[in-house]
C-alpha positions in Angstrom: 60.7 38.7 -64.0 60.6 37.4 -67.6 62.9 37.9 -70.7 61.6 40.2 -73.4 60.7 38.9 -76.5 62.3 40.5 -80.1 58.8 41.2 -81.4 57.7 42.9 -78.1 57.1 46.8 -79.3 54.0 47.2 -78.3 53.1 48.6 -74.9 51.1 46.3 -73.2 47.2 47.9 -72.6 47.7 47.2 -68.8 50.5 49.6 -68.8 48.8 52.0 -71.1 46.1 52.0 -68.7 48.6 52.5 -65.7 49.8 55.7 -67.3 46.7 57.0 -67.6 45.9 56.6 -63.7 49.7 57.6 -62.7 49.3 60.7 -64.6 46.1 61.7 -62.3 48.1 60.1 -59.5 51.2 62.5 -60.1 48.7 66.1 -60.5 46.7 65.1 -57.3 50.0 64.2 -55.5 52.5 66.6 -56.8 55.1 64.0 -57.5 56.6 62.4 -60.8 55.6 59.0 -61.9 57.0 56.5 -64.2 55.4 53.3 -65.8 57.6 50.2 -66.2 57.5 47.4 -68.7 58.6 43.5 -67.7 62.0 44.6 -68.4 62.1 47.5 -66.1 62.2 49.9 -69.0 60.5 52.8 -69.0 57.5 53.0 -71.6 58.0 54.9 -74.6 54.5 57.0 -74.1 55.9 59.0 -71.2 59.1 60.0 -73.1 58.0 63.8 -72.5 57.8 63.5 -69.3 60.7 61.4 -67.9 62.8 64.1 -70.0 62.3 66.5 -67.6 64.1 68.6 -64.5 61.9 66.8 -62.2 63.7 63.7 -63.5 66.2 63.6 -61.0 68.2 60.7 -62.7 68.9 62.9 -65.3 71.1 65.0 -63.3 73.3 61.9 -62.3 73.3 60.9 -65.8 74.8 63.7 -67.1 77.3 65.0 -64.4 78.4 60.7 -63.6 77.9 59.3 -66.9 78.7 62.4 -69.1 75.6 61.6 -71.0 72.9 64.3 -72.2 69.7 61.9 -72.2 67.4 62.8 -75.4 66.1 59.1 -75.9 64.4 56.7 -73.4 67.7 54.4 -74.3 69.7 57.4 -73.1 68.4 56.4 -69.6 69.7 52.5 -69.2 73.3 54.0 -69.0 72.3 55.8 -66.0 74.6 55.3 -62.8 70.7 55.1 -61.0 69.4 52.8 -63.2 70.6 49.8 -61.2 69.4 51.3 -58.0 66.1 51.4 -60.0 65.8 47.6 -61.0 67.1 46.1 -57.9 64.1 48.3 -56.1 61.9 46.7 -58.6 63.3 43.5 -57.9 62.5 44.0 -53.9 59.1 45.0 -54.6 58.3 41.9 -56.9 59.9 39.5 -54.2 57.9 40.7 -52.0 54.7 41.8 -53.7 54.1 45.5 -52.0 55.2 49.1 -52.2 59.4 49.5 -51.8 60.6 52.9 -50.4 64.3 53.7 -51.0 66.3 57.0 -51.4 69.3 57.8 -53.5 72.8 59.2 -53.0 71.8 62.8 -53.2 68.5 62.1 -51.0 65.5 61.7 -53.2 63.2 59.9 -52.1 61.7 56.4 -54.1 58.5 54.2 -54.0 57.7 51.2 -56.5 54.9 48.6 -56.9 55.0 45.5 -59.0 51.8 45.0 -61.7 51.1 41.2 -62.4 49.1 39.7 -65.2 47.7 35.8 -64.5 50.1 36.0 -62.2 53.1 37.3 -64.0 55.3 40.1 -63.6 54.5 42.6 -66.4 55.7 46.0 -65.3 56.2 48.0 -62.2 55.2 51.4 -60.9 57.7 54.8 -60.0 56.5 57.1 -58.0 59.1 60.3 -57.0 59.3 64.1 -56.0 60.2 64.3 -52.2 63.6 64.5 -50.5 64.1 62.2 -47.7 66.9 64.9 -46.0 67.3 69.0 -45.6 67.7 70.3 -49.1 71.2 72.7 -48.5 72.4 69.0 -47.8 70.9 67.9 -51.1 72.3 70.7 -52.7 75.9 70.1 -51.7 75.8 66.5 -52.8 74.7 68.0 -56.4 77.2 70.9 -56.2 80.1 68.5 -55.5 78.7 65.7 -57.8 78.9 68.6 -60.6 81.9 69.5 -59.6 80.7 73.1 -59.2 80.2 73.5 -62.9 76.5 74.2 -61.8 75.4 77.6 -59.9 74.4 76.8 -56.7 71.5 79.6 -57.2 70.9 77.2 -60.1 70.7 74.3 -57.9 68.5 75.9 -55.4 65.6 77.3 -57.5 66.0 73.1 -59.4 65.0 71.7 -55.6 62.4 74.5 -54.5 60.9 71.4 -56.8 61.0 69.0 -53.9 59.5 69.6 -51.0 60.8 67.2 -47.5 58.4 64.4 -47.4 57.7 63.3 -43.8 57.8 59.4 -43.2 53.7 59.2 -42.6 53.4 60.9 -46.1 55.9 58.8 -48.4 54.2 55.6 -46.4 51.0 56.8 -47.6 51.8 57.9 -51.3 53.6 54.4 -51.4 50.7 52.4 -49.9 48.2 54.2 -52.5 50.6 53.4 -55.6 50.2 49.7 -54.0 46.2 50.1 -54.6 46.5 51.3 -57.9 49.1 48.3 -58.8 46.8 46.0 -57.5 43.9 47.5 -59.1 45.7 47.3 -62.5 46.7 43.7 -62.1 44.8 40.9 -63.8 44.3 37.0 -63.0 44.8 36.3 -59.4 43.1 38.9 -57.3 45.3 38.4 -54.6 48.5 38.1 -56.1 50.0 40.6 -53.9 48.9 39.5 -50.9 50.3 36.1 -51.8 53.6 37.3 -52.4 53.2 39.4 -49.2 52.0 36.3 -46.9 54.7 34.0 -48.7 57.7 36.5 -47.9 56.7 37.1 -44.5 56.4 33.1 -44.2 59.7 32.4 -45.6 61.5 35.4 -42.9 60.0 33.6 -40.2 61.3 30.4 -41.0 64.4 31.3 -42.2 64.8 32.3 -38.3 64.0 29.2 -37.0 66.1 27.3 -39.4 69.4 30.2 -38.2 68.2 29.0 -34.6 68.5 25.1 -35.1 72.2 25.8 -37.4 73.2 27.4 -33.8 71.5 24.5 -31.9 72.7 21.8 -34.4 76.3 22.6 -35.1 77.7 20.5 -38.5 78.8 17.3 -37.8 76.4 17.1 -34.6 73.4 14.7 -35.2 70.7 16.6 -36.6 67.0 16.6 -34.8 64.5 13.7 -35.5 61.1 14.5 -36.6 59.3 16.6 -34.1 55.9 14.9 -33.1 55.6 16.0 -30.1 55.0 19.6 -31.9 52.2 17.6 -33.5 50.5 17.2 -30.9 51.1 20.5 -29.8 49.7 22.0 -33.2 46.8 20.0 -32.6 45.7 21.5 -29.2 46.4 24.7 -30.4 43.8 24.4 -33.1 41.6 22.6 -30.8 41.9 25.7 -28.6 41.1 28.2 -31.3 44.7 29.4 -31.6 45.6 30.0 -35.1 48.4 32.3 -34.4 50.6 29.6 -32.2 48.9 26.9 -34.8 50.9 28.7 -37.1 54.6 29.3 -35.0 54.2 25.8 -34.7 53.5 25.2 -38.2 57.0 26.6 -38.9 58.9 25.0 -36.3 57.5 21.7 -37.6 58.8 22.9 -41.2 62.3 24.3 -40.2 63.0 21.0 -38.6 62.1 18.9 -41.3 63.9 21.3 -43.8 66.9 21.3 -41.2 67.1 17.7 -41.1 66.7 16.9 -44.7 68.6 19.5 -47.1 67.7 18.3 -50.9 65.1 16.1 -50.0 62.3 17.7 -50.9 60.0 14.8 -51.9 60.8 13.3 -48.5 59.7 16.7 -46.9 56.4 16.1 -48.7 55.6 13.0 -47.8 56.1 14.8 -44.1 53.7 17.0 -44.9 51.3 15.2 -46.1 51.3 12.6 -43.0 51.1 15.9 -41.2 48.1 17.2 -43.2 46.3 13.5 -42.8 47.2 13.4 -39.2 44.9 16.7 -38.8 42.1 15.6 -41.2 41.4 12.7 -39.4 41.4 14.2 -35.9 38.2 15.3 -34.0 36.6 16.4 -37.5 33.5 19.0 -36.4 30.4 16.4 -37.6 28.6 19.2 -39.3 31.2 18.2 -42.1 29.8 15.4 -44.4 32.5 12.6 -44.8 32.6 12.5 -48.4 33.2 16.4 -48.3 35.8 15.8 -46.3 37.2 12.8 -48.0 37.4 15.2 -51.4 38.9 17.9 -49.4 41.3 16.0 -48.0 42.6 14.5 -51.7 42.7 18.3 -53.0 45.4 19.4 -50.1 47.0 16.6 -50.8 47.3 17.2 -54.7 48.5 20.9 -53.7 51.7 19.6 -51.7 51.8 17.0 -54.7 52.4 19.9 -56.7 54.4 22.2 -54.8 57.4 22.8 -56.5 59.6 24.3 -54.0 59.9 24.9 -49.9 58.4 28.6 -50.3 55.4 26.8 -52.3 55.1 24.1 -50.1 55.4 26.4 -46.9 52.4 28.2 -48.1 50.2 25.3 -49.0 50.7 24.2 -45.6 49.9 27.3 -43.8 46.3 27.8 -46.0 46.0 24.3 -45.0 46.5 24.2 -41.7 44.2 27.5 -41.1 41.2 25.9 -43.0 41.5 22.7 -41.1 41.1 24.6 -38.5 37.7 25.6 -38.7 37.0 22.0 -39.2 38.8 20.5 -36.2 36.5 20.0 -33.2 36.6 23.3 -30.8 33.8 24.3 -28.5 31.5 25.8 -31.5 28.1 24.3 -31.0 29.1 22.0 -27.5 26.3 22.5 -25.3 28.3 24.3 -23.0 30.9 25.5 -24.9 31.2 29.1 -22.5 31.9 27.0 -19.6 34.5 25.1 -21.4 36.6 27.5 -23.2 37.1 29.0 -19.8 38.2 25.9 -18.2 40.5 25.3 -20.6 41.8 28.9 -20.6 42.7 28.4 -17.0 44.2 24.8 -17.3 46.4 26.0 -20.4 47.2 29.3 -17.8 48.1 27.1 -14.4 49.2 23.3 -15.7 52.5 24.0 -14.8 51.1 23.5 -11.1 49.1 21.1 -9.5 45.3 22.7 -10.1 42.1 21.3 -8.7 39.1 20.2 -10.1 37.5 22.5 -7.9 39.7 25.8 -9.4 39.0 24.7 -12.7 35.9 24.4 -11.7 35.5 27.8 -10.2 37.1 29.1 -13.8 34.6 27.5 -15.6 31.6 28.5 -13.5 30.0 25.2 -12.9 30.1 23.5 -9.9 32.5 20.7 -9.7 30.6 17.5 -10.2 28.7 19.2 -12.7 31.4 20.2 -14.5 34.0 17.0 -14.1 30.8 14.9 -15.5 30.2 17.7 -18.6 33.4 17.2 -19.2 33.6 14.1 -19.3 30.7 13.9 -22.0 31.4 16.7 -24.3 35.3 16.4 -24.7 35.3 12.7 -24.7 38.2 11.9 -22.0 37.9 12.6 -18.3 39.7 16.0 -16.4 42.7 14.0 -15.7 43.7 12.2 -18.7 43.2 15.7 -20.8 45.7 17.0 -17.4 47.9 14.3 -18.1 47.9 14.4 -21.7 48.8 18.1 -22.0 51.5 18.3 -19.7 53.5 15.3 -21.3 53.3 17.5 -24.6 55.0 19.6 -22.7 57.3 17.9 -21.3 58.0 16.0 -24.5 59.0 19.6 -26.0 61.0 20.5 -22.9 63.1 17.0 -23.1 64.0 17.7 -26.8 64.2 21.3 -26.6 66.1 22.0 -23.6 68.8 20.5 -21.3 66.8 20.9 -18.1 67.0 17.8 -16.0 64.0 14.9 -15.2 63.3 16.4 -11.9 62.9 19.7 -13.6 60.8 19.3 -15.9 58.8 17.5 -13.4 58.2 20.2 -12.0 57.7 22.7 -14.3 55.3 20.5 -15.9 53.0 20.1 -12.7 53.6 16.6 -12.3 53.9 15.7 -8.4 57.5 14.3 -8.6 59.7 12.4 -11.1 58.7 9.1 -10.6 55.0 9.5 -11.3 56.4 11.6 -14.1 57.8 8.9 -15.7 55.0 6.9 -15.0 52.7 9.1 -16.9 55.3 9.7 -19.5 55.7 6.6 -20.4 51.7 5.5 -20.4 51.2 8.1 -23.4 54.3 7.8 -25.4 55.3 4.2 -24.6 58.7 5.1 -23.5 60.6 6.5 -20.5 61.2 10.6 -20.3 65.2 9.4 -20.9 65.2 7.0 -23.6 62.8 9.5 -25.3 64.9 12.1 -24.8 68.2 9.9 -26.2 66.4 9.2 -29.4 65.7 12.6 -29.9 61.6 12.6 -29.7 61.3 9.2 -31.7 58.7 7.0 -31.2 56.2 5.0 -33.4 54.1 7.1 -35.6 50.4 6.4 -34.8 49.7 6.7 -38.6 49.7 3.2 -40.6 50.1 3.3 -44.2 46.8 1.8 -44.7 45.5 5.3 -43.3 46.9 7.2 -46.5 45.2 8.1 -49.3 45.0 6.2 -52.7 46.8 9.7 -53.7 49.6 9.1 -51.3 50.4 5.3 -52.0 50.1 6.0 -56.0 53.0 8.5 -55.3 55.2 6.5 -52.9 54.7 3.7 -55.3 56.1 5.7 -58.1 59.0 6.7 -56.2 60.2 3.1 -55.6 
């Protein structure tokens, strides 16, 4: 939220406007509204009817602070006022409705207002009691220190009827429309904020989970490509929601593993975002289209400015490429596919047949081993082999199950042909990858980055 300027006395024509529809809002609803300015003031237009009993605050003002409000500057020295802002503050962060209740029980919503992306006010919304009113009406009595008739007291709340938790929800969510109706510039600055929080929750998690894992003074995890890969089939599958788990595992490592190093943690993620524009690309794309894509994702993480920035970037990124990436869309028969692969992902973990995947699939077996063969561009075995030693990759980094177990719980036949297979795809034994914590040679040259990228790495030098 910004500073106010000296010369800032007008009231901005946004808010203007948001006191008009909150007064409409407050008949139709029943409840007390109050417009906000950038510095959570309330606006001088609505002095009338902030000074009134259904003003709530006003009662802690005068029986806490000692103060009789009659000005709008009255109000900043109420004991609620903080209670207000940091609500405000919550519901910025986060870029929805905040519900709250105070002390005595009254019940709170709020909704940020944004201008070209800007914080420039926020919306109040009041009027129900969150718990039985006698309760209410002892807090007030003892707060006033009985100076106040209770009779007094009771006819004051007959004001504020119990709001239900589906109601408050739904008055909160409907002040959310009308903030985001009222805001300007970015349609879906809300929802940004929104997305971005939730983003940042979730990897906060993972980053508490790898603290526990990765104790200090313990070496701390190498770059994960094995979740590469792993990202990568679970785009190719159509799997957007474990695209994006992955997504954040990938980040809270490389955040983990390289605190205040944020241009290093670019450079990451733009390998990353390479790595995925160059891999079975859908040919309905032209290649200069995708060549100008490309340089425009890799501008945005160029010009990210911070790890909830960057986070975000990667996410939109990641979820458009995915429509790109090669999936079944268009294949011939894709129907037959989709359920083969269904089943594989289901049973890898044991030794399957061509014959039960081809069951799954529908087709019969020669049929579909050659089909396959032809439309996903590596035979039944090598995508067998290829999956499960993704797995296992994850398991030998992830977990301390022994060789033979993860063996096993990979579907490979026994340890030795394990290794065999392991080390055919990665180019090292399932041990000595494991002792180097998932390091091996990156199958990305530097001759496969952009001019973008090498202008910037260059710079840094």
């Amino acid at each position: 939220m910004e500073e106010s300027t000296k010369d800032s006395t007008k009231t901005s024509p946004i808010l203007l406007k948001a006191y008009k529809i909150l007064t409409a809002y407050a008949k139709a609803t029943g409840t007390m509204v109050c417009v906000h300015d950038h510095n959570c003031q309330p606006i001088p237009e609505q002095h009338d009817d902030i000074m009134s009993e259904k003003n709530t605050c006003l009662f802690c003002l005068k029986h806490r602070a000692g103060i009789t409000a009659k000005t709008l500057e009255d109000l900043t020295h109420s004991p609620c006022n903080e209670m207000h802002l940091k609500a405000i503050r919550e519901a910025h962060h986060y870029g929805g409705s905040y519900i709250y209740m105070c002390e005595l029980g009254f019940v709170f919503w709020t909704s940020p207002i944004y201008s070209e992306g800007r914080f420039i006010g926020a919306l109040l919304g009041s009027g129900l009691l969150g718990i039985d009113s006698q309760e209410t009406c002892a807090q007030m009595n003892l707060m006033a220190k009985e100076e106040v008739p209770i009779e007094e007291l009771q006819g004051r709340l007959k004001q504020f009827p119990i709001g239900d938790s589906e109601k408050i929800k739904a008055l909160a969510e409907l002040m959310l429309i009308c903030a985001e109706s009222l805001s300007t510039g970015s349609e879906a600055y809300h929802a940004t904020l929104r997305r971005r929080a939730e983003q940042q929750s979730n990897l906060t998690e993972q980053i508490q989970e790898l603290k526990f894992k990765y104790p200090e003074g313990t070496p701390v995890p190498g770059y994960p490509l094995d979740k590469e890969r792993m990202l990568l089939a679970a785009l190719r599958r159509g799997d957007n929601e474990t695209g994006r788990k992955i997504m954040n595992e990938i980040l809270a490592v490389l955040f983990f593993s390289n605190p205040d190093q944020f241009r290093h943690i670019q450079y990451r993620a733009m390998e990353l975002v390479v790595l995925l524009s160059r891999t079975d690309i859908n040919p309905g794309y032209a290649e200069q289209t995708v060549l100008e894509t490309n340089n425009q994702y890799l501008r945005r993480i160029q010009d990210a400015k911070g790890i909830e920035e960057l986070t975000d970037v990667l996410h939109l990124i990641v979820e458009r490429l995915a429509g790109r990436i090669f999936s079944f869309q268009g294949v011939r028969h894709g129907s037959a596919l989709r359920k083969a692969e269904r089943f594989i992902w289901e049973n890898y973990t044991r030794k399957i047949s061509l014959q039960e995947i081809a069951n799954a699939s529908g087709l019969s077996a020669p049929y579909f081993s050659t089909i396959f063969k032809e439309e996903m561009g590596e035979n039944l075995s090598g995508y067998l082999n290829r999956l499960r030693v993704e797995k296992a990759s994850h398991l030998l980094i992830e977990t301390d199950l022994s060789l033979s177990e993860i063996a096993g719980s990979c579907g490979f036949e026994d340890q030795s042909w394990f290794s065999k297979i392991f080390k055919t795809y990665t180019g090292q034994s399932p041990g000595r990858y494991r002792l180097q914590g998932g390091s091996v040679r990156s199958e990305i040259s530097e001759n496969n980055f952009s001019a973008n990228y090498r202008n910037m790495t260059e710079k840094e030098k």
